[in-house]
N, C-alpha and C positions, 0 to 999 in steps of 0.2 A: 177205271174198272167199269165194267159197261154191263145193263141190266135189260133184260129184253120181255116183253108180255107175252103168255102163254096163250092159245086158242083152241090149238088140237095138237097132239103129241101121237107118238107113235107106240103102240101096242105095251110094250115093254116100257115105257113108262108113263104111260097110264095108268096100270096099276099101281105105280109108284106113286103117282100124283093123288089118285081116287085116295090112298087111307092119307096122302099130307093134308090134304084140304077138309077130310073129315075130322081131325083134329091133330095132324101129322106128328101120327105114331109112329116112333123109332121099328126100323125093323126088327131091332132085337135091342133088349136092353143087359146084352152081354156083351159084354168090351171085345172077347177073343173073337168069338163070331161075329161078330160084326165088323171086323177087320179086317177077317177074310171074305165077308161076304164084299164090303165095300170098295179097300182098298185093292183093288185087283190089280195085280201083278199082270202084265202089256201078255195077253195068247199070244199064241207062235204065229201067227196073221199078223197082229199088230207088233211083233218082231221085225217079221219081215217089213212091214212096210218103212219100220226104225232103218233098216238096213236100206233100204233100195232111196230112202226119201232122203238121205243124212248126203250133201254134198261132200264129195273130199276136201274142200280146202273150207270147210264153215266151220266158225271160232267155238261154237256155240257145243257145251259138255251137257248131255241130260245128267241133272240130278236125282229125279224121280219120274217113275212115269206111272199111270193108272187108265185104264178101261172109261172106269166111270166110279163112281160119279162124275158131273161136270164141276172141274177146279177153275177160280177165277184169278183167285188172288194168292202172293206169296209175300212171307215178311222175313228176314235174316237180322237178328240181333246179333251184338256186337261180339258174344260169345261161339257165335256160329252156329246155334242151334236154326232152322228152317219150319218155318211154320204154314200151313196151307190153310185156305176157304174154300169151302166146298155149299155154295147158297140151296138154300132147300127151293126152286125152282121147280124143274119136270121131274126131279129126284127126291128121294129123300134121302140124303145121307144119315149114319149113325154119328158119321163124328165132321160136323160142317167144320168147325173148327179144331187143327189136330198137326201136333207135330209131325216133323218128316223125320224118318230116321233110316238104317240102312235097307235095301234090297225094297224099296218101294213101300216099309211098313208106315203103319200112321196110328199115333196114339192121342187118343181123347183130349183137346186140351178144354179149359185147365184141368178140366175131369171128366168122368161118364155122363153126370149129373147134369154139367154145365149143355150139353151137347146131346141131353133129353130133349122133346118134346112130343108131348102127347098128351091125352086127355087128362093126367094123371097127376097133371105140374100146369094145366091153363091155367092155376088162379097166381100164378108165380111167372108173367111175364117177365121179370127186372130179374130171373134167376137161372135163364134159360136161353141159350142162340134158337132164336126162333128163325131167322132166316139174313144168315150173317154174312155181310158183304166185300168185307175190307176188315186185311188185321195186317198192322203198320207197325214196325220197330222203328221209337224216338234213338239219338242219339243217347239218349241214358241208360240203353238197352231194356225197358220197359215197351212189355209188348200191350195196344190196342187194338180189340176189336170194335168197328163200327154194325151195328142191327138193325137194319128200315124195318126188320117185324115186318115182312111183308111174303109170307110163302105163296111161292105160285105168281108172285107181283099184279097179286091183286088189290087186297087193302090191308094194309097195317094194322095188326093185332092191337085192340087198346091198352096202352100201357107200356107194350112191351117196346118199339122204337130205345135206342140207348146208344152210350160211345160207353168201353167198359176198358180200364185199365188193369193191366194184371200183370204179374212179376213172374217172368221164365224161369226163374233161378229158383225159386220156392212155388211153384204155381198156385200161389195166391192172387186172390181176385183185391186189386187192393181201390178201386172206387168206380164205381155203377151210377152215368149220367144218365137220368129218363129225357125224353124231349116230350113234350106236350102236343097237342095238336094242332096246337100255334105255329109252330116250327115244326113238325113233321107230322102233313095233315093226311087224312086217311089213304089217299090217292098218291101218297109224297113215298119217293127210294130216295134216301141217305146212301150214297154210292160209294165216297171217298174220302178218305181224314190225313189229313196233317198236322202235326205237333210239334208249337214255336215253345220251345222250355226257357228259350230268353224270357216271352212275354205274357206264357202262362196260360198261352187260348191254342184252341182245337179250330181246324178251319177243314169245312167240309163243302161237299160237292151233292144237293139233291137231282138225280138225275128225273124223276116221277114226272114231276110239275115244272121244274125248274125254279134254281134258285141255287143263293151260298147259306152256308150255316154257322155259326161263330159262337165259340162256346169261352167263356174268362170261366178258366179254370181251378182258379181261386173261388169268384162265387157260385159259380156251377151254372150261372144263370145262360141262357142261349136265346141268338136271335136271327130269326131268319130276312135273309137279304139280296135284294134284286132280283126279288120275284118278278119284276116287269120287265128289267131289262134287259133288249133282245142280245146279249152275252151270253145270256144261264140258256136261252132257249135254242133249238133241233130250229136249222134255216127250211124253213117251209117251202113242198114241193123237189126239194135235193133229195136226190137217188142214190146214196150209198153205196158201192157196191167192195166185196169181199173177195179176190180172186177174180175178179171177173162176173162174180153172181150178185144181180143188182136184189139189196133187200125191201123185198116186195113180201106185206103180209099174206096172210088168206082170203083174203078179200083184194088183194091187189095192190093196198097205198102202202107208200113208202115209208118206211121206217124212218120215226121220228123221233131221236133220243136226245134230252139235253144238257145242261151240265154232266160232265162227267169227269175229266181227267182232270190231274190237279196235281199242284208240285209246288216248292216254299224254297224261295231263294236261299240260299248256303247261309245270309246275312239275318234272315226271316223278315227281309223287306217288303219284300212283293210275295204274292199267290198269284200265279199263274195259273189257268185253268181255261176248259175249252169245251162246248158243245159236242158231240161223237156225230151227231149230223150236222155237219158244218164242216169249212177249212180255213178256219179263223184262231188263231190263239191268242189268248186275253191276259193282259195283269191287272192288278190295283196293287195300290202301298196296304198292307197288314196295318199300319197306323190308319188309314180311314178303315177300314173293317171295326176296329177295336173301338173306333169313335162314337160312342152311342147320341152322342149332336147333333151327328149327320141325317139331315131327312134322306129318304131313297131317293129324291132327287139329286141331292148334292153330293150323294154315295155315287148315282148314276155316274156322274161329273169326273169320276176318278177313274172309272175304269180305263184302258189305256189297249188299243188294238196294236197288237206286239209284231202279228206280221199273218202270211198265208201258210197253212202245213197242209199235208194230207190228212185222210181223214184218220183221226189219233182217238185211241180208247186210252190206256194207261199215260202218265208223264212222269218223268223226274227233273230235278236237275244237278247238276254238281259245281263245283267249287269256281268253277270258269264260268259259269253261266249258260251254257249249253244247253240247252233243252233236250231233254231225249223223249222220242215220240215212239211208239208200237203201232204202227203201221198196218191195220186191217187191210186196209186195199190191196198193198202190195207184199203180204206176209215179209215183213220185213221190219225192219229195228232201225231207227234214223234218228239223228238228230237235227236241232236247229241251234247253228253257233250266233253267239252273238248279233253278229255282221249280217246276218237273215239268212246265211248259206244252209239250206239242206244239204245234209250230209245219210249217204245209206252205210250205215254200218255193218249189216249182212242184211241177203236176201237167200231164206231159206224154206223148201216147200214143206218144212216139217211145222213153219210159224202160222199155222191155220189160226189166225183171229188170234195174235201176241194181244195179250192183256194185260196184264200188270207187270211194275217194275219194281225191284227190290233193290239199293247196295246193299254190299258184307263188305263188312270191316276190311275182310281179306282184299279189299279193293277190284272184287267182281262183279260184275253187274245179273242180277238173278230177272229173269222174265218168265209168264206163265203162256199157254196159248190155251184160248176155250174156245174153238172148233163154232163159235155162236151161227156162222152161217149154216153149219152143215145141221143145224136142229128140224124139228120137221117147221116149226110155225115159220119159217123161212124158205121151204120145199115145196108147199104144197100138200103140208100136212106128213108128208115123208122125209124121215129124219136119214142121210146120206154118208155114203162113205167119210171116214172119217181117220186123223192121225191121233193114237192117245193123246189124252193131256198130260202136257209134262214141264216141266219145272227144268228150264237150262241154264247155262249160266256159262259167262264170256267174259276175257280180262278186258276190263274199262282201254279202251282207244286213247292216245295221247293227241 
């Protein structure tokens, strides 16, 4: 799940951004209206474009689709419920974290409360999505969200940084991990989480600074890892590009994001994980992570160059060992089998910047697309035609 730095934004959300950074005040602290202010149902323009962009023979079913906010991330528990992230970036959403339900609606999760922020709740970072990046259903259907507390991906609010567990089925919040500044330092995004219930730890991805994060979730305690080595870090000088459009900031240099995608073998032996400027995919064994023995040197020692991908923002994997990659370059959904064969799974012009991967139970593969190039800090300050974000979902390939 990929995080990008703000510079200059375009009209329309600049305003949005001017009151998040002043203490980013919800636009309304009414659930209904803000629903409909938020969750916007696709205008007849971005109908049309549904219709004219949608290949005839592409796998891929919209589940939900929205205007805007900017959606990154999608999680499906085992009951089928579909959960969205919506990061308070050039936006502010009312509800960054929020179920999906029929005709494109979206409701508050776990509450209104939870999905405040504003001047009115700063002193309650550990009780608030202040700017929530990744929410992941474990195999026990327990949903987590990950928060770098960073709106605007400038600096991380004090305090507020968290991995936070919560139960879909009662939307109860049932345990709220802070991270120190040790582990997630004011300049640091917390991107991505995975959840080994074999062995009882969280394993994440900070994209910021680069680096892994490794939380034993028995003592709650977390440590950050391979902050130096060049795995976690954007390969310096490499030109990304998205469609065709190389990302170049406002100033001209090249977008440099690092750790970011991340995926935990079926067995939870390996984490897998990969740079977003880069075309390198990485593992280590989960047992040296877990290893608190290990200097970062001898942690170095383990990492293991798995093979070449395109350039990859979201990962999963499944039971075969496949890697599946979301393919910014070539708006496309690929994987990587075993054997190091690239495989394209569909290539679809509605996959503007595929981001995140989700399974369902129902043995579907759910993906999101956040349109990242078409922002302005990647335009030239003008933010460009664009396909809604939308929530699809395609029966897994044999």
């Amino acid at each position: 799940m990929f995080a990008y730095r703000i510079t200059t934004i375009g009209s329309a959300a600049a305003l949005a951004v001017a009151g998040l950074l002043s203490g980013c005040s919800s636009p309304s602290n009414n659930a209904d209206t803000a629903a409909t202010a938020d969750s916007s149902v696709a205008t007849d323009a971005a109908r049309a474009g549904t219709a004219a962009g949608a290949p005839a023979n592409s796998p891929l079913q919209v589940v939900a689709e929205f205007n805007d906010p900017q959606m990154v991330g999608v999680a499906v528990a085992p009951g089928g419920q579909v959960f969205a992230c919506f990061p308070r970036w050039d936006w502010n959403p009312s509800f960054p974290i929020a179920k999906v339900g029929p005709n494109n609606t979206l409701t508050p999760y776990p509450n209104a409360g939870w999905c405040t922020w504003n001047d009115s709740v700063k002193s309650e970072p550990l009780k608030h999505w202040i700017c929530p990046q990744s929410v992941f259903a474990d195999k026990s259907g327990m949903v987590w969200v990950l928060d770098p507390a960073s709106p605007g991906l400038k600096f991380t609010v004090p305090g507020g940084p968290k991995l936070v567990k919560t139960d879909p089925k009662t939307g109860q919040v049932l345990l709220t991990i802070p991270f120190s500044e040790i582990v997630a330092p004011r300049k640091s995004y917390l991107n991505d989480v995975r959840i080994d219930l074999q062995n009882n730890y969280a394993y994440m991805t900070e994209s910021g600074l680069g680096a892994l994060v490794v939380t034993d979730l028995k003592t709650l305690k977390s440590r950050r890892l391979l902050a130096s080595h060049p795995s976690t870090k954007a390969v310096k000088g490499l030109v990304i590009k998205a469609e065709g459009h190389p990302m170049l900031d406002l100033q001209g240099k090249p977008a440099q994001f690092n750790a970011d995608g991340i995926a935990l073998s079926t067995d939870n032996a390996y984490l897998y994980y990969c740079p977003l400027t880069g075309h390198t995919l990485y593992r280590i064994k989960t047992a040296a992570l877990r290893d608190a023995a290990l200097t970062e040197a001898q942690l170095g020692q383990q990492v293991e160059t798995v093979g070449e991908i395109p350039g990859t923002d979201g990962l999963e994997i499944d039971a075969a060992n496949n890697v599946y990659l979301t393919s910014f370059e070539n708006s496309a959904l690929m994987r990587r089998t075993p054997a190091g064969k690239i495989e394209t799974l569909v290539k679809d012009s509605r996959l503007q910047w595929p981001d995140t991967y989700s399974f369902g139970a129902d043995g579907m593969l759910y993906v999101t697309n956040s349109a990242i190039h078409k922002t302005p800090n990647w335009n030239k300050g003008v933010g460009q035609p664009r396909e809604p974000f939308r929530i699809f979902k395609m029966a897994l390939p044999r």
